[in-house]
C-alpha positions in Angstrom: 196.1 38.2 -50.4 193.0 35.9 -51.3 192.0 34.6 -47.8 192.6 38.5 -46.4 190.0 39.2 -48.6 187.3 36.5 -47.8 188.5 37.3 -44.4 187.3 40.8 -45.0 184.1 39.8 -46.9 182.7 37.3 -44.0 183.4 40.0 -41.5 181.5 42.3 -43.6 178.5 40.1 -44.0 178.5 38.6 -40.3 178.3 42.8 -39.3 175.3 43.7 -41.8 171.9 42.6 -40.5 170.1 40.2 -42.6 166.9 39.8 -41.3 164.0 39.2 -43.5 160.9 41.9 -42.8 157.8 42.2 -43.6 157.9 44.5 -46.4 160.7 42.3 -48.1 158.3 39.7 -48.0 155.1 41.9 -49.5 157.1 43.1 -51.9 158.6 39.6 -53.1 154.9 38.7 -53.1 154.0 41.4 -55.3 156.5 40.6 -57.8 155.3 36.8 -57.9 152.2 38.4 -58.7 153.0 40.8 -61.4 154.9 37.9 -62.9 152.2 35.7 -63.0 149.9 38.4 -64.5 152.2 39.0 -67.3 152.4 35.3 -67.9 148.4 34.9 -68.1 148.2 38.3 -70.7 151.0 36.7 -72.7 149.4 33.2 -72.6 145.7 35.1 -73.1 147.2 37.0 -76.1 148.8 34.2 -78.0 145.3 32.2 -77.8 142.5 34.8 -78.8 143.6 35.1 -82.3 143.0 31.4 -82.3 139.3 32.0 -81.5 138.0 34.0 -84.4 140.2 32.1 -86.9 138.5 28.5 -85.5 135.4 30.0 -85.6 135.7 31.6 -89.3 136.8 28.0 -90.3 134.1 26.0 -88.5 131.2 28.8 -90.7 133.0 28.3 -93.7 132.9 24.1 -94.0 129.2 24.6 -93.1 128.2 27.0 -95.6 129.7 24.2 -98.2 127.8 22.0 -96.6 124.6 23.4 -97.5 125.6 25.5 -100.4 123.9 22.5 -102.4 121.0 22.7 -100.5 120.4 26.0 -100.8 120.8 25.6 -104.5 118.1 23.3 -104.8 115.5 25.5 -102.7 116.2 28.3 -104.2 115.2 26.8 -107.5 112.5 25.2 -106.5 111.3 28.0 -104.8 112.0 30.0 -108.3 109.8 27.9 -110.6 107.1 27.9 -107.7 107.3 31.4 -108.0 107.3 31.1 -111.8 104.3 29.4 -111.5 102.5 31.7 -109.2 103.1 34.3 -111.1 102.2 32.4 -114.7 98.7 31.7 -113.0 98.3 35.1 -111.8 98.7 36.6 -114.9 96.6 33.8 -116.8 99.0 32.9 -118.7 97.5 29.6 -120.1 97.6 29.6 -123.6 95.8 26.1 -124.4 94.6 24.1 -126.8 91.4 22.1 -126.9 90.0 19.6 -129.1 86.4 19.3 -129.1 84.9 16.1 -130.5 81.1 15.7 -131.1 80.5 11.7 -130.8 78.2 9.9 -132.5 77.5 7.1 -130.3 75.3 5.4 -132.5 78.0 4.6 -135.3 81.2 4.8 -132.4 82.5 7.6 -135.1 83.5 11.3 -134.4 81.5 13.2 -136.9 82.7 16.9 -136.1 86.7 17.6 -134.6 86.6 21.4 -133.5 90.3 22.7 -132.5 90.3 25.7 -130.4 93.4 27.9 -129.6 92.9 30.0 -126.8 95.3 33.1 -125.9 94.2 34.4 -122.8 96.1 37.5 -122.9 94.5 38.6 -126.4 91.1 37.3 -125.4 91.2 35.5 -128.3 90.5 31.5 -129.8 90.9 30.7 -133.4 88.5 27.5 -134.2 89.8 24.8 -137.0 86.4 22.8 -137.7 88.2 20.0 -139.4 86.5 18.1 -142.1 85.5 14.2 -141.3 87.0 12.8 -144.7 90.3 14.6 -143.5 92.7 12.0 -145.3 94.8 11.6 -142.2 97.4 9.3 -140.8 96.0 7.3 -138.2 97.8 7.1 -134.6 97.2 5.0 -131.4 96.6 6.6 -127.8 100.7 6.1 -127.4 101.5 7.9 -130.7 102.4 4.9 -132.7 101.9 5.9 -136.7 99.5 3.5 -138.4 97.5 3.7 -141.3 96.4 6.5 -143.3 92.6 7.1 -143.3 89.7 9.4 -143.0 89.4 11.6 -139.6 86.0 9.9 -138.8 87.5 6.5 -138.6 89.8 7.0 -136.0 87.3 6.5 -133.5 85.9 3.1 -134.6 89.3 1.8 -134.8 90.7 3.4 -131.1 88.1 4.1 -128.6 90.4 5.7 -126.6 89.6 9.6 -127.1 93.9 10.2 -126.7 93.9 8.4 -130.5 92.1 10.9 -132.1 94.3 13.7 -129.8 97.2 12.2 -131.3 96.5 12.8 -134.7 94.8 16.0 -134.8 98.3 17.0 -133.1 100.8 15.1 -135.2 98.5 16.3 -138.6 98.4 19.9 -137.8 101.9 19.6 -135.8 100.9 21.5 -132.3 100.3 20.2 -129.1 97.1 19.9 -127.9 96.5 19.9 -124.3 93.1 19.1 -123.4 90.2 17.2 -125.1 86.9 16.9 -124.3 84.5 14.6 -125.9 80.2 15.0 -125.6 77.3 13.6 -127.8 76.5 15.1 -131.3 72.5 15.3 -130.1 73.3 17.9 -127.4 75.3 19.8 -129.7 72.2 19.9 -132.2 70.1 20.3 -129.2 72.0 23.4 -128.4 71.8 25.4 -132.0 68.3 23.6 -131.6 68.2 21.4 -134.6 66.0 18.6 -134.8 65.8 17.9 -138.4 67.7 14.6 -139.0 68.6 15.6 -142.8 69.4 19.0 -141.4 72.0 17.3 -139.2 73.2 15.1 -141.9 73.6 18.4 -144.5 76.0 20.1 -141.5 77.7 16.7 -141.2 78.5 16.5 -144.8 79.4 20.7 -145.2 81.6 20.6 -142.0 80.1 24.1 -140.8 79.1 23.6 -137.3 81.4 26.1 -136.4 79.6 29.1 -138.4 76.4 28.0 -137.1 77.7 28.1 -133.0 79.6 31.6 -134.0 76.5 33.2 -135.9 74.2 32.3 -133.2 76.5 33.2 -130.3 77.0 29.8 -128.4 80.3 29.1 -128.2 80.1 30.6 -124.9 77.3 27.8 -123.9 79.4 25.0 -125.4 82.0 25.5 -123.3 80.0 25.4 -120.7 78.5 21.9 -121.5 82.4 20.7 -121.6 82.0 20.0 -117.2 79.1 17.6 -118.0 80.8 15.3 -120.3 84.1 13.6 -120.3 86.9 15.8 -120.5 90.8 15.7 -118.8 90.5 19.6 -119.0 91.6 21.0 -115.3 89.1 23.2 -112.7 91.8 26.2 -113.2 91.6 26.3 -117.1 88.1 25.5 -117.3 87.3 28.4 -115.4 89.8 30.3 -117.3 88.1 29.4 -120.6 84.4 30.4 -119.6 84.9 33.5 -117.4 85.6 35.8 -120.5 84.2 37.3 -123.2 86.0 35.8 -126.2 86.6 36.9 -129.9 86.0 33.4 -131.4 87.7 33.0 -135.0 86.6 30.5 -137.5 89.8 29.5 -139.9 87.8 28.2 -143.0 89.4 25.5 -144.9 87.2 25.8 -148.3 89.5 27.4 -150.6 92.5 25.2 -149.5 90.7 21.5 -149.7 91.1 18.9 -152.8 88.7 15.9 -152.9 89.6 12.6 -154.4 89.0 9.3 -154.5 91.4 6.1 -153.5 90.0 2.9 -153.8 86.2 4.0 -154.2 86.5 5.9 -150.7 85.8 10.1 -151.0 88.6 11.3 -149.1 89.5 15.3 -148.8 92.9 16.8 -148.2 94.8 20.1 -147.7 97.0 21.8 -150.1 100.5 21.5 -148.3 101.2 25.3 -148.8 97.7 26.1 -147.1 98.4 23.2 -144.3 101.6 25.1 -143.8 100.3 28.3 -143.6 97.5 26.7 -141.1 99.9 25.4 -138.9 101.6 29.2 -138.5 98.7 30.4 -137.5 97.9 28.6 -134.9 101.2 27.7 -133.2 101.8 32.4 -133.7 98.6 32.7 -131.6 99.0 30.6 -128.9 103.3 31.7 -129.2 104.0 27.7 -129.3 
């Protein structure tokens, strides 16, 4: 029964015609083709996700990269802006001391501290007395000795001594000194009278004299010719406006004595206290 039916099934295949046309092969073709297309779509669709997700990767490891950087600038360009906008607005609050030098005698006869508050428009003046019992410091802040206020001068030449201790006595930082001879300072409230000079020496009230005749303006003024670490910027700031000048008298709060035959002066501690809020409130120190 088996070989009648290959029998059959040869016959049947040797009597069909199985030539191979042209369309069978166009068609074959064109399923290659679509094959190969859905191939390259399936290939193309596994990869582009890849793509975006390398990409997302690569910008995130760069942004930690400079994530430091960008830190850094931006701070820097925050206190640059901070200090734009601290000069724009004048906000200098300083403090000055002026020293009137004896060059004769290497002393400093008058110390004039100034606290200026731009905003207010304001400068309280401390003329401080020359037999100030003080303790002495160097120009690099090292404590020494106590004495009078004049003397620092003749024992440190250095004009930063005398800074030193003004600051450390009346506890507030001073930022700029400048330092010019007693004789122009006479010559400006136009005082010639050598027991004159001597009489506002010994009664410490230079600074009533340059408030009552106005010149405080004028004195600053004479700070550019004379040695001085004050900077262009806040010596302009100082001279371009029209200050209320305040003179803190020291009077009713000053003792005298006398310690080993030498006339020394001193002030109460509750009125050196009080002082010292005054000045660091006005320039908000």
């Amino acid at each position: 029964m088996g070989n009648k039916f290959e029998k059959e099934l040869s016959s049947y295949f040797n009597q069909e015609d199985l030539t191979f046309t042209k369309e069978d092969r166009e068609q074959t073709i064109r399923k290659i083709r679509n094959q190969a297309t859905v191939q390259h779509h399936q290939k193309r669709n596994i990869t582009r996700p890849i793509v975006p997700i390398m990409a997302t990767i690569a910008v995130f490891i760069l942004a930690i990269a400079l994530i430091p950087s960008l830190i850094l600038n931006e701070k820097q360009n925050s206190d640059a802006d901070k200090s734009i906008t601290s000069t724009e607005e004048g906000d200098w609050d300083s403090v000055l001391l002026l020293m009137g030098e004896d060059t004769d005698r290497h002393r400093n006869p008058f110390n004039l501290l100034l606290t200026f508050n731009f905003d207010k428009e304001s400068v309280k003046v401390v003329s401080l007395p020359r037999d100030l019992y003080v303790d002495r410091y160097n120009g690099e802040g090292e404590k020494l000795e106590k004495t009078k206020l004049l003397h620092v001068r003749a024992h440190d030449n250095d004009p930063a001594a005398s800074v030193k201790t003004v600051s450390n006595y009346l506890d507030i930082p001073i930022d700029y000194y400048a330092l010019m001879p007693m004789d122009e300072i006479f010559q400006l409230l136009g005082i010639d009278n050598e027991n004159k000079k001597y009489e506002i020496e010994e009664q410490n009230n230079l600074a009533n004299l340059l408030e009552k005749d106005q010149k405080f303006p004028e004195l600053i003024e004479l700070i550019s010719h004379h040695q001085t670490n004050l900077t262009d910027d806040v010596f302009n700031q100082m001279k371009k406006k029209s200050y209320q000048y305040d003179i803190i008298q020291l009077e009713e709060g000053l003792n005298t004595f006398v310690e080993d035959e030498i006339y020394y002066v001193e002030l109460e501690p509750s009125f050196l206290e009080k002082l010292k809020n005054d000045l660091q409130s006005h320039i908000d120190k």
